[in-house]
PDB file of N, H, CA, C and O in Angstrom:
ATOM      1  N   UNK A   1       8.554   5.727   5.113  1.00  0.00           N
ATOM      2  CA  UNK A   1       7.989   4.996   4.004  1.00  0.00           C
ATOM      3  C   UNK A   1       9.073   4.650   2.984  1.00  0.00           C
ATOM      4  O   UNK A   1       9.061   3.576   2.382  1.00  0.00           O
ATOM      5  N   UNK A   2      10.098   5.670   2.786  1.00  0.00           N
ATOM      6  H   UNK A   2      10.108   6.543   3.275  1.00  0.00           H
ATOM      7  CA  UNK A   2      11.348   5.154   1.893  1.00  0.00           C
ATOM      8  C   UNK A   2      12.059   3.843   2.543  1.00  0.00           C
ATOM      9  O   UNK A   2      12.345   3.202   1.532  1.00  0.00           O
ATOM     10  N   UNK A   3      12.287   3.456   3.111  1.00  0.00           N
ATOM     11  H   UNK A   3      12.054   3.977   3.932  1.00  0.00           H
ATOM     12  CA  UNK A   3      12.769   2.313   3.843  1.00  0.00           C
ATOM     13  C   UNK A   3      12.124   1.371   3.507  1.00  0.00           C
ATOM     14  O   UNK A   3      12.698   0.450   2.926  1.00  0.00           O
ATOM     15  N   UNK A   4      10.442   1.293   3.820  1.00  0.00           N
ATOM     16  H   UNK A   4       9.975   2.041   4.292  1.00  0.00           H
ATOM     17  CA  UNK A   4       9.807  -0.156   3.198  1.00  0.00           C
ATOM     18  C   UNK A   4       9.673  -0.169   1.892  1.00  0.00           C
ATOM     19  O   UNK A   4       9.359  -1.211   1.318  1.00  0.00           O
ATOM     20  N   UNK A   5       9.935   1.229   1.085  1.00  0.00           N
ATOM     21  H   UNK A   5      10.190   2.076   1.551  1.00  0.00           H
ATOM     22  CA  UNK A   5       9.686   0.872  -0.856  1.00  0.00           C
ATOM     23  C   UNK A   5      11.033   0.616  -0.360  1.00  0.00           C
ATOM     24  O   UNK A   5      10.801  -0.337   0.384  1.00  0.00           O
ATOM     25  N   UNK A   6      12.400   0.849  -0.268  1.00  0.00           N
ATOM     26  H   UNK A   6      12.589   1.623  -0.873  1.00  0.00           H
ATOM     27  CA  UNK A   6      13.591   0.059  -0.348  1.00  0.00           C
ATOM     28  C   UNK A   6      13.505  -1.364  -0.263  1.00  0.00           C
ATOM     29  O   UNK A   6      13.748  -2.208  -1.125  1.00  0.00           O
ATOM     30  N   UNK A   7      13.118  -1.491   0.920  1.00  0.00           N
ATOM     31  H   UNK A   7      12.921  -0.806   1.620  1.00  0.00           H
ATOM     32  CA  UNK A   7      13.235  -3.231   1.482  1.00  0.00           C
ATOM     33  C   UNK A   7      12.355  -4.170   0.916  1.00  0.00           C
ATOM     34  O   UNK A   7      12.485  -5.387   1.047  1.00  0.00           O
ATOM     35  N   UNK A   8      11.136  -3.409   0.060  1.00  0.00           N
ATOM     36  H   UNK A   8      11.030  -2.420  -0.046  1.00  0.00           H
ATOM     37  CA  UNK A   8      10.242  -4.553  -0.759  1.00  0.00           C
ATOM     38  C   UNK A   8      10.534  -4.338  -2.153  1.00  0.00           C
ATOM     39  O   UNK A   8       9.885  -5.018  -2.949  1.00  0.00           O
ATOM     40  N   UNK A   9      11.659  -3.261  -2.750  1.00  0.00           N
ATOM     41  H   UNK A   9      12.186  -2.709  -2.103  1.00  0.00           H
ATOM     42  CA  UNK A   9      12.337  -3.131  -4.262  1.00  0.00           C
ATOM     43  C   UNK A   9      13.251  -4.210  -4.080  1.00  0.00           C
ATOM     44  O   UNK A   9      13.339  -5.046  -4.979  1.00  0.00           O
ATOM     45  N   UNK A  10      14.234  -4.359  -2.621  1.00  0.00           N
ATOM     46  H   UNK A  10      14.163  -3.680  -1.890  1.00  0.00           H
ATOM     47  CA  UNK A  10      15.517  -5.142  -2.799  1.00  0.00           C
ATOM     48  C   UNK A  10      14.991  -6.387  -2.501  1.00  0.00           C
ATOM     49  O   UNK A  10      15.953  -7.149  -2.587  1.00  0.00           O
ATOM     50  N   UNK A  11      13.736  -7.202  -2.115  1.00  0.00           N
ATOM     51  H   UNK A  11      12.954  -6.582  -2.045  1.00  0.00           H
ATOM     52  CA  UNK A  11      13.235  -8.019  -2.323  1.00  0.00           C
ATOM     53  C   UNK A  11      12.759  -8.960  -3.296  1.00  0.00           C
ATOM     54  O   UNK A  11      12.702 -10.189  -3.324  1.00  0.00           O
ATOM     55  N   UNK A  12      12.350  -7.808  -4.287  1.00  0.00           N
ATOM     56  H   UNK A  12      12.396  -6.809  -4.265  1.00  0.00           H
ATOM     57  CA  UNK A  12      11.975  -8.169  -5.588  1.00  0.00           C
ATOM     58  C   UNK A  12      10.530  -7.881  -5.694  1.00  0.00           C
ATOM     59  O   UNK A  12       9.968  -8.164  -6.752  1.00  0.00           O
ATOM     60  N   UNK A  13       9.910  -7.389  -4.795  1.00  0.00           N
ATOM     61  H   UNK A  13      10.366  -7.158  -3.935  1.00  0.00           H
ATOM     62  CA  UNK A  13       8.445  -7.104  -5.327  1.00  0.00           C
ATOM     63  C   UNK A  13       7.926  -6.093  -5.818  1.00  0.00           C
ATOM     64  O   UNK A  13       8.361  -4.945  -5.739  1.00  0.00           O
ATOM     65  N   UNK A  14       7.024  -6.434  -6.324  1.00  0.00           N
ATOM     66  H   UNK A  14       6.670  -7.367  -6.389  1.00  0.00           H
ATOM     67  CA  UNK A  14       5.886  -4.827  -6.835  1.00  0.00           C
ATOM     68  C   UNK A  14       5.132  -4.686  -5.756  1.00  0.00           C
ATOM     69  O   UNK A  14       4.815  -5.488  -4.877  1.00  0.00           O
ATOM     70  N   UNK A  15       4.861  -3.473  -5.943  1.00  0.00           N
ATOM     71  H   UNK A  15       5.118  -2.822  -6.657  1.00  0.00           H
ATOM     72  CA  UNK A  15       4.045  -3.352  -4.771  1.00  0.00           C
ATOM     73  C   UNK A  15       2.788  -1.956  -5.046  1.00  0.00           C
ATOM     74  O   UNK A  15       2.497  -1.301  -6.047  1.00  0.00           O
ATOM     75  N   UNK A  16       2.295  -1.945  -3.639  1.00  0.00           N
ATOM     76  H   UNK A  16       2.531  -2.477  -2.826  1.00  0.00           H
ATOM     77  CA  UNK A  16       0.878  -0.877  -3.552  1.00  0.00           C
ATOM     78  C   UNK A  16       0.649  -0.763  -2.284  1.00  0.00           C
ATOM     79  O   UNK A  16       0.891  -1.517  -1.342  1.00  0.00           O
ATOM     80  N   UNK A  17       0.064   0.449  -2.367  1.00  0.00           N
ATOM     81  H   UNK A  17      -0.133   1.061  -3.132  1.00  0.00           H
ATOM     82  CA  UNK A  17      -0.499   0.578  -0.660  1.00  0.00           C
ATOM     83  C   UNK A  17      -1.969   0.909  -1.060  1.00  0.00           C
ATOM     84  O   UNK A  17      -2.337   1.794  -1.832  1.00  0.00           O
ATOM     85  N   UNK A  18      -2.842  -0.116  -0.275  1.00  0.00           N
ATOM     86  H   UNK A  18      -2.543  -0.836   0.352  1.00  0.00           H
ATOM     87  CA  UNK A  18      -4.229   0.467  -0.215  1.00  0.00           C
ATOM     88  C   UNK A  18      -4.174   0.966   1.126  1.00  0.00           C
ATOM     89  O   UNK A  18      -3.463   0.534   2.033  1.00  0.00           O
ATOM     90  N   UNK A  19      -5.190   2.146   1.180  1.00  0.00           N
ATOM     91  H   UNK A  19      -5.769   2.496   0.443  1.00  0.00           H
ATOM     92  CA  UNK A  19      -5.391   3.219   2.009  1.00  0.00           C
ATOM     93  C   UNK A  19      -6.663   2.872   2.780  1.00  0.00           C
ATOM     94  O   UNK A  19      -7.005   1.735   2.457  1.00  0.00           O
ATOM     95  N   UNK A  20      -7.229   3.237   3.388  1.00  0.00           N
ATOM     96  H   UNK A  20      -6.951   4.161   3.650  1.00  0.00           H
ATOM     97  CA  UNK A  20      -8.248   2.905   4.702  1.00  0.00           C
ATOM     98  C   UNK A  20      -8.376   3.485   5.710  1.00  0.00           C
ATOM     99  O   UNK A  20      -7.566   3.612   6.628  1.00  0.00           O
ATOM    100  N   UNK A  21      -9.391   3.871   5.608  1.00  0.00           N
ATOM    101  H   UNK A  21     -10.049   3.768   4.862  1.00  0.00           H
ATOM    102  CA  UNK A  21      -9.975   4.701   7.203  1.00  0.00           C
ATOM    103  C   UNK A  21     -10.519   4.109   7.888  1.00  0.00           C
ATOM    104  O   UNK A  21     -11.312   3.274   7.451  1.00  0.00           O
ATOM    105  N   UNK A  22     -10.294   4.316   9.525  1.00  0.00           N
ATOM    106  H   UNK A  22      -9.650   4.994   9.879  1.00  0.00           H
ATOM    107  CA  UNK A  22     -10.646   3.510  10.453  1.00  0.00           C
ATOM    108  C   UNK A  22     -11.682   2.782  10.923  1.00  0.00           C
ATOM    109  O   UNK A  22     -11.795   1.819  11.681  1.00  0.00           O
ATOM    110  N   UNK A  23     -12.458   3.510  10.256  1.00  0.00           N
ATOM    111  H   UNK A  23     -12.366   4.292   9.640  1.00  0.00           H
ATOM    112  CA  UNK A  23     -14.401   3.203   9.323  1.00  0.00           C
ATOM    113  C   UNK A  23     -14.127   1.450   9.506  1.00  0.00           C
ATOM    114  O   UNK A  23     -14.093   0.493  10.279  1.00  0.00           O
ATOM    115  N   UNK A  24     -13.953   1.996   7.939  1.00  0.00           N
ATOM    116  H   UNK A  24     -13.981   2.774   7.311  1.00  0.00           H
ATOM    117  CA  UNK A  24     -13.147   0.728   6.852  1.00  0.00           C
ATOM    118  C   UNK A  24     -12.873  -0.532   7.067  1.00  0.00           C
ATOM    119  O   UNK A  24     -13.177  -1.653   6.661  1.00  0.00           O
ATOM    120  N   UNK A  25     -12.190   0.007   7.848  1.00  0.00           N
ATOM    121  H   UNK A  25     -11.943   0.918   8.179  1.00  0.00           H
ATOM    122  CA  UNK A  25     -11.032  -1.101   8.797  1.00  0.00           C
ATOM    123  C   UNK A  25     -11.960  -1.927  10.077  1.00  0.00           C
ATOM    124  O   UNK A  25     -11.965  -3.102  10.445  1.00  0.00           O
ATOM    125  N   UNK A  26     -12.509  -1.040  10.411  1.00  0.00           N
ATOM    126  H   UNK A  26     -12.505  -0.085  10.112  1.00  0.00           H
ATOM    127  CA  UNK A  26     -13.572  -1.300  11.887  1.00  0.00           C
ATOM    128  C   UNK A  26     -15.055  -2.495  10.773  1.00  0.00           C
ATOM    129  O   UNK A  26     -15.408  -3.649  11.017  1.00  0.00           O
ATOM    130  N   UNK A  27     -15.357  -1.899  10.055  1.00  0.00           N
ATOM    131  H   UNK A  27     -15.070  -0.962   9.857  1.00  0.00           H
ATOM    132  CA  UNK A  27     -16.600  -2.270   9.505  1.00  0.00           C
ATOM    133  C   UNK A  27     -15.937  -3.727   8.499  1.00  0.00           C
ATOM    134  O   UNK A  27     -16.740  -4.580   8.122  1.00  0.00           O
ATOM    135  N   UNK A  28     -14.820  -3.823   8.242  1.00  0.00           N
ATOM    136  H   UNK A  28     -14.168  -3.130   8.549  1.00  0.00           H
ATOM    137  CA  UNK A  28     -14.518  -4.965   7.205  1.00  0.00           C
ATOM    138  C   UNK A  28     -14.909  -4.702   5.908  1.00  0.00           C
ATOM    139  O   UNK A  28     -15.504  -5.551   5.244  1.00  0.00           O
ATOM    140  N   UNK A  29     -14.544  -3.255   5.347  1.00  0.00           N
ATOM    141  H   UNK A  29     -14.061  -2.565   5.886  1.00  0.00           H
ATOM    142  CA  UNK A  29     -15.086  -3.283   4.405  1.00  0.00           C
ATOM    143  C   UNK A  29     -13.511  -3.535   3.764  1.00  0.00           C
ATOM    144  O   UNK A  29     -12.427  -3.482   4.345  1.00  0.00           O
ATOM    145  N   UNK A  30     -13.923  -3.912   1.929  1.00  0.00           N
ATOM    146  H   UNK A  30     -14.804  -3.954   1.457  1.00  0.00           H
ATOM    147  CA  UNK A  30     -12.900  -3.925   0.939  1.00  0.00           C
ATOM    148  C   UNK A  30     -12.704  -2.623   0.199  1.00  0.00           C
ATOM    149  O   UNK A  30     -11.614  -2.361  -0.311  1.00  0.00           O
ATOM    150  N   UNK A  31     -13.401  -2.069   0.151  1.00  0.00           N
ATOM    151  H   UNK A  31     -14.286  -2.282   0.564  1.00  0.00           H
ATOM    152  CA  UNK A  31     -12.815  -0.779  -0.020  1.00  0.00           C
ATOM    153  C   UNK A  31     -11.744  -0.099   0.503  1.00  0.00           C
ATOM    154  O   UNK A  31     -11.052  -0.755   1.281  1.00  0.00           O
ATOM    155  N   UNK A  32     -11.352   1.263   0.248  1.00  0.00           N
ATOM    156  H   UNK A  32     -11.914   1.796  -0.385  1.00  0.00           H
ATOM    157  CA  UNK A  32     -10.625   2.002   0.322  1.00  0.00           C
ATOM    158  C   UNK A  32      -9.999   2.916  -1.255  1.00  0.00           C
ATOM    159  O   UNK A  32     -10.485   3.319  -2.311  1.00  0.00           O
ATOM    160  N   UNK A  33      -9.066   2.901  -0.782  1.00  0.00           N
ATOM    161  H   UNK A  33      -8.671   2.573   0.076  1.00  0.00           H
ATOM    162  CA  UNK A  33      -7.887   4.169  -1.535  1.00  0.00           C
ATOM    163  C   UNK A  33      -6.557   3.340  -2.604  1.00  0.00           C
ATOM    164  O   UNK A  33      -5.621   3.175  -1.822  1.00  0.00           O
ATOM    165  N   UNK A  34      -6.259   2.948  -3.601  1.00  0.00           N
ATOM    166  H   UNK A  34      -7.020   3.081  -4.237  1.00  0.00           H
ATOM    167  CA  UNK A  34      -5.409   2.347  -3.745  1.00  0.00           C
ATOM    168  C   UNK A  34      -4.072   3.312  -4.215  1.00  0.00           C
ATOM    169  O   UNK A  34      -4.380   4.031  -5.166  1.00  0.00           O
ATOM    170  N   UNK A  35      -3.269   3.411  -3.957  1.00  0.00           N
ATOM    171  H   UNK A  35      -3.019   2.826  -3.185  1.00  0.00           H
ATOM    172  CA  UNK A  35      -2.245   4.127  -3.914  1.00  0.00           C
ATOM    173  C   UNK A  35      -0.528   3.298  -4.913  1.00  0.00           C
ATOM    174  O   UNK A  35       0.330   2.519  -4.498  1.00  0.00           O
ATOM    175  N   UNK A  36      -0.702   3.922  -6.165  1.00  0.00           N
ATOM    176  H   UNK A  36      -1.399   4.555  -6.502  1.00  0.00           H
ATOM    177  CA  UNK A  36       0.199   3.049  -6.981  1.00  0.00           C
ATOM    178  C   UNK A  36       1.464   3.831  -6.730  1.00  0.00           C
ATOM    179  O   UNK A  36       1.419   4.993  -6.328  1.00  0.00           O
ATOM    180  N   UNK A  37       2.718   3.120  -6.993  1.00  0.00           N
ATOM    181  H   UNK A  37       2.755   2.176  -7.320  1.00  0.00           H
ATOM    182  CA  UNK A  37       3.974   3.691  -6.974  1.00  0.00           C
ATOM    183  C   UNK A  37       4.025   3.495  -8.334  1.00  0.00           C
ATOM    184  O   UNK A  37       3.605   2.428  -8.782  1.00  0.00           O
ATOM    185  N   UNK A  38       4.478   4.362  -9.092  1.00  0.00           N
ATOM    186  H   UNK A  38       4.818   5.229  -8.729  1.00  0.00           H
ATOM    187  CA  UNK A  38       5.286   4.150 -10.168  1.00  0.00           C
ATOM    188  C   UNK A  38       6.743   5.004 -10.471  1.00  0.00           C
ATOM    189  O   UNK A  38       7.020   6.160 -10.153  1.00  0.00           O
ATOM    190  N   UNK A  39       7.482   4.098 -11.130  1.00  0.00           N
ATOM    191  H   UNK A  39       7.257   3.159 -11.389  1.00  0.00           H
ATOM    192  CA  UNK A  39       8.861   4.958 -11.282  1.00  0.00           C
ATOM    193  C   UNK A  39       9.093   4.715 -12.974  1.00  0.00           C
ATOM    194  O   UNK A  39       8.383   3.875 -13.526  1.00  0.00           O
ATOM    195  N   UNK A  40       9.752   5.210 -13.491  1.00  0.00           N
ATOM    196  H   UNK A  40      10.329   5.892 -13.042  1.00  0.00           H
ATOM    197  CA  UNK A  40       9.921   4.987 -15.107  1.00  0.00           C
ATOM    198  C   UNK A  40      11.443   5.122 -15.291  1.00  0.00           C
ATOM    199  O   UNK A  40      11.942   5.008 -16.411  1.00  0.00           O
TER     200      UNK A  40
END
């Protein structure tokens, strides 16, 4: 996972990971988990 926050920091983006269970994913739902990075 350090590799893709590298390669989408030296890109220039912000970013997030939403999270999802296979449920989720199977059923099309929009839900899930949102998962913020922050650094200060």
């Amino acid at each position: 996972m350090g590799t893709l926050l590298a390669e989408l920091a030296h890109a220039g983006f912000d970013y997030a990971f939403a999270v999802a269970t296979q449920e989720e994913i199977k059923n099309g739902a929009a839900c899930g988990q949102l998962s913020m990075i922050m650094e200060e």
